[in-house]
ZATI-752489 format. One line per 4 residues: number of its first residue (from 1); their letters; for each residue x, z negated, y of C-alpha. Coordinates in steps of 0.05 Angstrom, whole numbers, plus 5000, padded with zeros to 4 digits. Example, Ala and Ser with C-alpha at 12.3 -4.5 7.8 and 13.67 -1.06 7.14 Angstrom:
% ZATI-752489
1	AS	5246:4844:4910 | 5273:4857:4979
***
This chain:
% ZATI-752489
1	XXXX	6222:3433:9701 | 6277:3377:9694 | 6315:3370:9759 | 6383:3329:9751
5	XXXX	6426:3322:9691 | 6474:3256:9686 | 6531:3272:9650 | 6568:3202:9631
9	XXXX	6639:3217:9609 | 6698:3258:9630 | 6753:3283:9594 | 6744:3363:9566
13	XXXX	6681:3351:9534 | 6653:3333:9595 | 6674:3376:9644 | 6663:3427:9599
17	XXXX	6593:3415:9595 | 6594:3395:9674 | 6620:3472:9682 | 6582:3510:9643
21	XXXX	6507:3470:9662 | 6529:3497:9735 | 6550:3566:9722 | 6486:3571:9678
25	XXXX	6431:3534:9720 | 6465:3534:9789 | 6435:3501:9845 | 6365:3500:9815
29	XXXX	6386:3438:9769 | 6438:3372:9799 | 6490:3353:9756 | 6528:3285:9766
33	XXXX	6589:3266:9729 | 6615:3199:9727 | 6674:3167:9694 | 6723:3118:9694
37	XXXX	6784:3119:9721 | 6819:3060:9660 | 6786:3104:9600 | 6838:3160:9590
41	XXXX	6812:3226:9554 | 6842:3227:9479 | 6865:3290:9500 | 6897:3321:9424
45	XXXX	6847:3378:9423 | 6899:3435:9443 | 6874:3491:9395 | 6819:3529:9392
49	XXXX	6776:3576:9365 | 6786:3652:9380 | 6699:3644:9405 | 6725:3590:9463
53	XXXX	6745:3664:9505 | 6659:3661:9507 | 6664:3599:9543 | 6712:3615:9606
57	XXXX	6674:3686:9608 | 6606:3662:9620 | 6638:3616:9675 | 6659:3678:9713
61	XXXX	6740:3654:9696 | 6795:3708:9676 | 6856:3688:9640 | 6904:3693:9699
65	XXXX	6857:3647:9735 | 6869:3587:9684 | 6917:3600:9632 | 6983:3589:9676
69	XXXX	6948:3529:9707 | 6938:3499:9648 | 7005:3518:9609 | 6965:3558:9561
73	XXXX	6988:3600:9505 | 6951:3652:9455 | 6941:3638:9381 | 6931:3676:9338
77	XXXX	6925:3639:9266 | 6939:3567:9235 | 7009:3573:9195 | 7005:3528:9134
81	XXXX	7066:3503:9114 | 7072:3460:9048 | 7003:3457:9021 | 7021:3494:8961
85	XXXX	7086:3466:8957 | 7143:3459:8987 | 7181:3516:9032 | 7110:3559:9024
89	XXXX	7077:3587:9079 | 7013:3631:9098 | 6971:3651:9154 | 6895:3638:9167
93	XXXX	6895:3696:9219 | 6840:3714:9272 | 6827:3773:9223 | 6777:3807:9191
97	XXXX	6784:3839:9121 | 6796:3918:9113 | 6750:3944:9073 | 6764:4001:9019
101	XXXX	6712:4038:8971 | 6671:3980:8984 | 6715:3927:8963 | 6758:3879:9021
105	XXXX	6834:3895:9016 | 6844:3816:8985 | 6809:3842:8930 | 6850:3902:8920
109	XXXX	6911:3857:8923 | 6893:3820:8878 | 6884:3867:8830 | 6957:3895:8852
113	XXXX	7006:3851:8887 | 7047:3881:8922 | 7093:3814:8941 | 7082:3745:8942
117	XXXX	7047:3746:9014 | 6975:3768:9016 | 6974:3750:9091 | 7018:3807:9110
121	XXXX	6996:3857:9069 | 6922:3851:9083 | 6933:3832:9151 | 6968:3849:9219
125	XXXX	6979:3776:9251 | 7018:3747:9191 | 7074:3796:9221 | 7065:3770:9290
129	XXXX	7061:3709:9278 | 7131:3718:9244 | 7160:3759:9301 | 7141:3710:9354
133	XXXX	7097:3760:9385 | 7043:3765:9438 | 6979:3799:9436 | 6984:3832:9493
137	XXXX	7030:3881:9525 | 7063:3867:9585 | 7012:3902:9626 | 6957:3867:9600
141	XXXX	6936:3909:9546 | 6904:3879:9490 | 6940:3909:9417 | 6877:3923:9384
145	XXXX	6860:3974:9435 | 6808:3931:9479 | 6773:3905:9414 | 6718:3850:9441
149	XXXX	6749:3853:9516 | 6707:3831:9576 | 6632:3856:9577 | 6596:3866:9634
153	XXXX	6542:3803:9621 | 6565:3737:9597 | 6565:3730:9531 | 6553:3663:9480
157	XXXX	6576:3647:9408 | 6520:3683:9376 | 6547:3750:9407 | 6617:3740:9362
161	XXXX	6599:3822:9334 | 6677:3826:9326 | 6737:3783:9308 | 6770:3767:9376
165	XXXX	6844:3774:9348 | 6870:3707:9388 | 6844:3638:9408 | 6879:3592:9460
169	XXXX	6937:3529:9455 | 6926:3494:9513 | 6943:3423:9554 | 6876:3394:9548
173	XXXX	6887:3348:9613 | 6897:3405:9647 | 6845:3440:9629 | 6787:3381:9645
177	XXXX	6823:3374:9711 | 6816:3455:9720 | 6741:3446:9702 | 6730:3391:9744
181	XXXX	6749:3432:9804 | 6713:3486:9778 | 6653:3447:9774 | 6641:3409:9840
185	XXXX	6670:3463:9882 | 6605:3491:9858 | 6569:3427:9869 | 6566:3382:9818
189	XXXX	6571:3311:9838 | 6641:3272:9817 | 6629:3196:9807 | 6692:3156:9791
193	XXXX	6661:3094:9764 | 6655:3043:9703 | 6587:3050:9668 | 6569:2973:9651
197	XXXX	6506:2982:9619 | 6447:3037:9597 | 6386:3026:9613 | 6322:3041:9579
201	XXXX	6253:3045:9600 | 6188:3029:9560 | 6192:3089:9520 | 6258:3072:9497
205	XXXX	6285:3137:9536 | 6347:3121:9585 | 6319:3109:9660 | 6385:3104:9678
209	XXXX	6456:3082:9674 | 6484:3019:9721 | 6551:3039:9748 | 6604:2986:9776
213	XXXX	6616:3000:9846 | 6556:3063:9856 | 6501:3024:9834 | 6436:3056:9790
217	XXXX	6449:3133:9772 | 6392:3160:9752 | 6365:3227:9719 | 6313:3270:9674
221	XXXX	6366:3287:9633 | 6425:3242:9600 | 6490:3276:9568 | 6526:3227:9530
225	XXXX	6614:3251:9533 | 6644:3181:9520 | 6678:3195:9455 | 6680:3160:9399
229	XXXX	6653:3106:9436 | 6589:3142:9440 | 6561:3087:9493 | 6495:3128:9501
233	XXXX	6476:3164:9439 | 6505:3098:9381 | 6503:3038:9426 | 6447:3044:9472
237	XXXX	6389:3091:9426 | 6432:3059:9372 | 6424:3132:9332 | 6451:3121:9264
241	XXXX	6530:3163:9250 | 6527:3192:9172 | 6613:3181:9148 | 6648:3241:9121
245	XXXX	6694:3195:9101 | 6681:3201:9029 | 6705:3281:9022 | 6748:3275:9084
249	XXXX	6791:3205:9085 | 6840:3224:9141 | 6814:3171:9199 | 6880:3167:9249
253	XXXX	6935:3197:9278 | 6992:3190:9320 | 7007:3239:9378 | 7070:3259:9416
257	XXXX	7079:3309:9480 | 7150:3336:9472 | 7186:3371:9529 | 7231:3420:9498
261	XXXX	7264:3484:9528 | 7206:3544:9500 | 7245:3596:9530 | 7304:3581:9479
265	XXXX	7251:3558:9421 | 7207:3617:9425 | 7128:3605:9429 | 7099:3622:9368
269	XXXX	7030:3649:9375 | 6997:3604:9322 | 6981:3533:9307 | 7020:3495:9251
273	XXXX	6997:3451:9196 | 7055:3414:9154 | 7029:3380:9092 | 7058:3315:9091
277	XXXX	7059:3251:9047 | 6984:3225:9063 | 6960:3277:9115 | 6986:3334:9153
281	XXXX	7027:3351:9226 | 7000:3387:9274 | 7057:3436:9325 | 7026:3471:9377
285	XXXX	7068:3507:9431 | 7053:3503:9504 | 7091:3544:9552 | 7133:3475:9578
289	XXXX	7125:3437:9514 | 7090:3425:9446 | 7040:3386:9427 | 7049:3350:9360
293	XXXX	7014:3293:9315 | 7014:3267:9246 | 6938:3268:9218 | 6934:3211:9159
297	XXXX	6896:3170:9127 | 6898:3092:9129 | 6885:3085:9061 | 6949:3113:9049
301	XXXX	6995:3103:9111 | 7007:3052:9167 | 7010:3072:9236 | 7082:3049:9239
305	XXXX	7101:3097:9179 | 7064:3153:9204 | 7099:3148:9269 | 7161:3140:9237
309	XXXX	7148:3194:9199 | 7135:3245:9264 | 7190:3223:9298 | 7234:3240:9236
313	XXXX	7196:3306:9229 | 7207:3330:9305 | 7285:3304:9314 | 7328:3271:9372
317	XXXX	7274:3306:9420 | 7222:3250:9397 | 7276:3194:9422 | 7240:3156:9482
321	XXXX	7173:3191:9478 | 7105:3145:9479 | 7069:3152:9422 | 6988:3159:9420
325	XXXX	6955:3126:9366 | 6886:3151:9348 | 6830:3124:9306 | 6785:3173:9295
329	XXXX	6705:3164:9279 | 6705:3216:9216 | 6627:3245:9214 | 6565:3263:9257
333	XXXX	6507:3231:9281 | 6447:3233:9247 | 6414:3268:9313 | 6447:3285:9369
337	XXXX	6380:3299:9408 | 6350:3234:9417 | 6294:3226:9471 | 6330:3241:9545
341	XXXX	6401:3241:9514 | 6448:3286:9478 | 6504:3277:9460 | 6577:3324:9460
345	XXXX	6638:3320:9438 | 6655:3266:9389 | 6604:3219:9409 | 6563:3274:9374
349	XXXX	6607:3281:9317 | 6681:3297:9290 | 6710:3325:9223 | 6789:3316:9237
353	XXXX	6837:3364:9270 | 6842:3415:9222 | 6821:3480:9241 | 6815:3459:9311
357	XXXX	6743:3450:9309 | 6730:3397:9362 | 6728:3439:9421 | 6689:3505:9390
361	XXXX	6642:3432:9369 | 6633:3418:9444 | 6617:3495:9465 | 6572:3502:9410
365	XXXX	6538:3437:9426 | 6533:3463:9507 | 6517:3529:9489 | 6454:3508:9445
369	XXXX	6434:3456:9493 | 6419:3512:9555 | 6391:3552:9502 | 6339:3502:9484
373	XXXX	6340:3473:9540 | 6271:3428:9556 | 6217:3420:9606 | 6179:3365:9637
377	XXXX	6140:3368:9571 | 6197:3353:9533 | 6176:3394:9475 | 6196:3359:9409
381	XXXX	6207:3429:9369 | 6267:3440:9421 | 6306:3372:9397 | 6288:3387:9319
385	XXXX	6307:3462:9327 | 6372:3428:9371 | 6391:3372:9318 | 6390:3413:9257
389	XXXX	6429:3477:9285 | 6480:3425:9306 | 6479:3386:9240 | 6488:3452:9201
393	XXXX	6546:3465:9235 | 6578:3410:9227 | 6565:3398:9160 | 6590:3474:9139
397	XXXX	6653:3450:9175 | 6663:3387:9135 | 6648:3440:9071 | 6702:3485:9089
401	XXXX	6760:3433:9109 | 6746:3386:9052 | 6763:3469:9012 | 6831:3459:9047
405	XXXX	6842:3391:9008 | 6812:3414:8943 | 6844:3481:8932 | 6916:3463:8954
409	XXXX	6964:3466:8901 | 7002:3408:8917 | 6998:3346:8876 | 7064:3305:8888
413	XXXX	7034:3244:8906 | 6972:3192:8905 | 6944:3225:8965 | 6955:3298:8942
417	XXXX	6919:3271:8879 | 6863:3240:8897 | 6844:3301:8938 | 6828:3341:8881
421	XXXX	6779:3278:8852 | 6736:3267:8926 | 6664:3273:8930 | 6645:3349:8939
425	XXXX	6599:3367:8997 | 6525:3394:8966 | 6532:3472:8942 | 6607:3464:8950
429	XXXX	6624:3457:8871 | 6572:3519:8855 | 6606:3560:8909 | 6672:3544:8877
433	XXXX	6651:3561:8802 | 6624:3637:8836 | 6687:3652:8872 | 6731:3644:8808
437	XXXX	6691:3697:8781 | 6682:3732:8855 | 6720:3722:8912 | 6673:3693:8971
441	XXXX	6630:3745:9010 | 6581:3733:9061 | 6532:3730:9005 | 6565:3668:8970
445	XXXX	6603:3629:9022 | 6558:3563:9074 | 6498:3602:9090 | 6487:3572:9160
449	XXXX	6533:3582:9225 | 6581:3542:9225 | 6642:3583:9264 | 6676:3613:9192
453	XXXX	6662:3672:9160 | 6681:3702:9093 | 6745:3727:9101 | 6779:3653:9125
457	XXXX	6756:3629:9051 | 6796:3682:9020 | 6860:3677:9063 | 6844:3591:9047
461	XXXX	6839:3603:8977 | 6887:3655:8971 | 6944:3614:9010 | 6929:3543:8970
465	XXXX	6940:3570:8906 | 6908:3507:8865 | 6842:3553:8848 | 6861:3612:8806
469	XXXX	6814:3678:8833 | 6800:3748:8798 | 6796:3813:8827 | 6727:3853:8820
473	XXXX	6723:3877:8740 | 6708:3948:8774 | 6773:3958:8818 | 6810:3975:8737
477	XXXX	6761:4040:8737 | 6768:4056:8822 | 6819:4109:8833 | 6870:4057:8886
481	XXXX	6898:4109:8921 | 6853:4102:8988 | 6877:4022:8985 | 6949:4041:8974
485	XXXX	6949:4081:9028 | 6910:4033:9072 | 6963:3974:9055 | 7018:4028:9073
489	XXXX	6978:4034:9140 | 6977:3958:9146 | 7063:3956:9142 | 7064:4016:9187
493	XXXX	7021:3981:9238 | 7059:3911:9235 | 7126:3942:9239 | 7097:3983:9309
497	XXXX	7067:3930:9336 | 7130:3888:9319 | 7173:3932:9354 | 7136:3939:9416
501	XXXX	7104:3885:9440 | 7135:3831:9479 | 7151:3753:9453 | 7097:3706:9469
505	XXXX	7146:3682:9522 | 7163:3742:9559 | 7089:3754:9563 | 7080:3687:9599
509	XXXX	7147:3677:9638 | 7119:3735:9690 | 7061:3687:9704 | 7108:3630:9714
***
C-alpha cells in the first residue's frame, strides 16, 4: 500500500484535496503540502455546484462551522441576464422538473404558456431568487422539508439521488485558508517553499520534487495543484493539453473584489451572468462584498477594454479597486493519470467560468482519485478507468456550455455571431436536431456524468430562445387539467414560501 502523498500546490484545489485525502485515509497515509509563498491562488472560483455540500460532509464540517468563516452565501441558480437580448432574464435553478401524466411541466408549458417566464411557472427558485430569499428559515430549516439533508454516512457525488435545492458563493481565499487548518490540525504536513525543479527517476515516474529552502521532498504518490502552470503533470511528464478553444474562444478575464454595504444591497441567492459585447460578467454576492469579473475573449477584446468595460458595468464602487487579470488555459489534458502523478484543478483541465464548474472539477477529480485509489502494484486499469471518467466529464461540460453560446438568441455583434458558426462538440449537432422535435430527456441529452442532468438543458434552451422547441404531439389529446392544477400549486407554493422565509441577509446577519 502507498504510504505518503506529495501534494505540490496550494490555493483551493489543493487544500481541498489536502482535506479530503486526510479525512478519507487518516493517519494510515502522510500527506505533505508545499507551496509558495510569491505564487498567489487565482482565487475567482466563488460558485459552486449544489454537489460541493458532498464535499464539506464527508469532511465531518457543518455549515455553521465554515460558512461565516468564510463569508459564504447560498445559491440557488445562475440568473442570465442578456443572452437573449437585452433587459431578458431567466433562471437555471437547482431544480428538478415536475412531472405530470408522464410528461415534465416544461413540456406542458410549452404546449400552454401561461406568461413569458417558464422559470417561474415550472419552478419554485425563479421566485426566490426574485424575492431575495434564503433557503432556509431562520431556525435552520431547510424549505423543501429536509429534502437531501445530512445522512448519517458520508456521502460522494455519485450519491446525488435528489436535487440539493442550493449550492454555495463563497471567498475562495478563505476557504483554502479554512482547509488548510482543517488539514494539518489533522496532520498533514505544511511546507511553505518554492519548487525549483521535478525530478524523475529511470522509469520516467517523479522520485521527487527539489524544494528551495526544504531540500528533496519525496513520495509514492505526486498530486500536481499548480494551476495552469501545471509544473508536474505539462512540464515535467510533459502530458500533452487537447484546446477547447475552437467551440469555447473565451481565454481571459479581469476580476474585481468590491466592498459594498450587502445589508442595504440585499444578497441575492444566485449567481449572475451578464452577456456582454465579447463575453459575459460574472456578480456573485458575499456576505461583506461581491465578487465580479468580465469573462472575454482576446480575439475580440483587449484587457484594457474589458476592464474598462467592468468598471463601467459596476459604477463609482469600482473607483480605486485592483484589478486581476486572468489568462486562462481553455481545455484538458489528454490524461490526467500519468505514472505517480495526477493532476487537479486546472493543471488538469478548465472550460471557463460559466456554470461554475471549476470547483465541482476539483471534487470530482479528488473524489475519483480515493475511489481508485492504487497500490504498490500500481495497477494500470485504475489510471485508464481514472483518465477517461475524468475526460468524460469534462468533455460533457465543454458540450453543455458551448449550448449556452449556440442557443442564445443574441446576435448584435461579431462575437454574438460567430458563436452560432463555432465548431460543435461530437453528438452535439444530433442532440440538437432531436430536441427540436423533443425536448431533452435523460434518454437524449451527454450520456456520461458530467454534473448536468436533463432538466438544466431545458431551462438553457428554454431561457436562450435562439433554438425554437415543440411540445410532445400527445399533450393536444391529454386531458391538462392535472398540469393546470400542478402550475397553480407551483404559484401557490412561491407566493408561501415568498412570504415566509427570511432575506438571504437576515438569515446570515445572526451568524455575523
Amino acid at each position: 500500500m502507498l504510504k505518503s502523498v506529495v501534494v505540490v500546490g496550494g490555493g483551493t484545489s489543493g487544500w481541498m484535496t489536502a482535506s479530503y485525502l486526510t479525512a478519507a485515509f487518516g493517519d494510515r497515509i502522510n500527506v505533505t503540502l508545499v507551496e509558495s509563498a510569491r505564487v498567489g491562488a487565482i482565487g475567482v472560483g466563488e460558485a459552486t455546484f449544489s454537489t460541493v455540500r458532498h464535499f464539506f460532509e464527508y469532511l465531518g464540517l457543518e455549515e455553521k462551522d465554515w460558512m461565516p468563516k468564510c463569508n459564504a452565501t447560498y445559491k440557488l441558480a445562475i440568473r442570465f441576464e442578456n443572452w437573449r437580448e437585452e433587459g431578458h432574464h431567466f433562471y437555471h435553478p437547482f431544480e428538478r422538473q415536475r412531472v405530470v401524466d408522464g410528461f415534465t411541466l416544461p413540456d406542458w408549458w410549452l404546449r400552454n404558456p401561461s406568461s413569458d417566464r417558464f422559470d417561474r411557472d415550472c419552478f419554485l427558485v425563479g421566485t426566490l431568487c426574485d424575492s431575495l430569499k434564503s433557503p432556509r428559515n431562520l431556525d435552520g430549516t431547510l424549505f423543501e422539508g429536509g429534502l437531501g439533508e445530512r445522512s448519517t454516512y458520508r456521502t460522494t457525488l455519485s450519491e446525488q439521488s435528489t436535487q440539493f435545492p442550493y449550492a454555495y458563493h463563497f471567498d475562495a481565499t478563505l476557504v483554502a485558508n479554512f482547509l488548510r487548518d482543517y488539514a494539518v490540525a489533522r496532520g498533514v504536513k505544511h511546507v511553505l517553499d518554492d519548487v525549483v525543479d521535478v525530478a524523475l527517476d529511470d522509469r520516467g515516474w517523479i522520485s521527487h520534487v527539489v524544494t528551495k529552502e526544504h531540500g528533496d521532498l519525496t513520495g509514492d504518490l505526486f498530486i500536481d495543484c499548480t494551476g495552469f502552470r501545471s509544473l508536474l503533470l505539462g512540464k515535467a511528464l510533459e502530458e500533452p493539453f487537447e484546446s477547447y478553444q475552437s467551440s469555447l474562444p473565451n481565454d481571459s478575464a479581469v476580476a474585481l473584489r468590491v466592498p459594498l454595504d450587502m445589508e442595504r444591497k440585499g444578497l441575492r441567492p444566485c449567481t449572475t451572468a451578464t452577456a456582454q459585447e465579447a463575453g459575459w460578467i460574472w456578480t456573485i454576492p458575499l456576505f461583506d462584498r461581491i465578487g465580479t469579473g468580465y469573462v472575454y475573449a482576446s480575439e475580440y477584446s483587449t484587457p484594457e477594454q474589458a476592464e474598462k468595460r467592468l468598471r463601467e458595468f459596476i459604477g463609482p464602487a469600482a473607483e480605486d479597486l485592483e484589478a486581476n487579470h486572468i489568462k486562462m488555459r481553455i481545455g484538458r489534458s489528454r490524461r490526467h493519470w500519468v505514472n505517480n502523478c495526477v493532476a487537479i484543478g486546472l493543471s488538469s483541465g478548465f472550460v471557463e467560468p460559466l456554470e461554475s464548474t471549476g470547483i465541482f472539477f476539483i471534487q470530482h477529480g479528488i473524489e475519483q482519485l480515493v475511489k481508485h485509489f492504487p497500490d504498490a502494484n500500481w495497477d494500470e486499469g485504475l489510471r485508464h478507468s481514472y483518465n477517461t471518467l475524468v475526460n468524460r466529464c469534462m468533455d460533457g461540460v465543454r458540450e453543455f456550455l458551448v449550448l449556452h453560446y449556440y442557443a442564445a438568441k443574441r446576435a448584435d455583434n461579431q462575437y454574438w455571431v460567430d458563436t452560432k458558426k463555432r465548431e460543435l462538440p461530437d453528438g452535439l449537432a444530433e442532440r440538437l436536431e432531436r430536441w427540436q422535435a423533443r425536448i431533452p430527456d435523460s434518454e437524449s441529452v451527454y450520456p456520461h456524468y458530467h454534473g448536468f442532468e436533463a432538466y438544466s438543458y431545458v431551462c438553457m434552451l428554454l431561457g436562450l430562445g435562439g433554438i425554437s422547441l415543440k411540445p410532445s404531439a400527445a399533450l393536444g389529446l391529454l386531458d391538462p387539467s392535472s398540469a393546470q392544477h400542478e402550475f397553480k400549486l407551483v404559484a401557490e407554493q412561491a407566493a408561501e414560501l415568498e412570504r415566509t422565509l427570511p432575506t438571504q441577509y437576515e438569515y446570515f446577519a445572526q451568524f455575523h
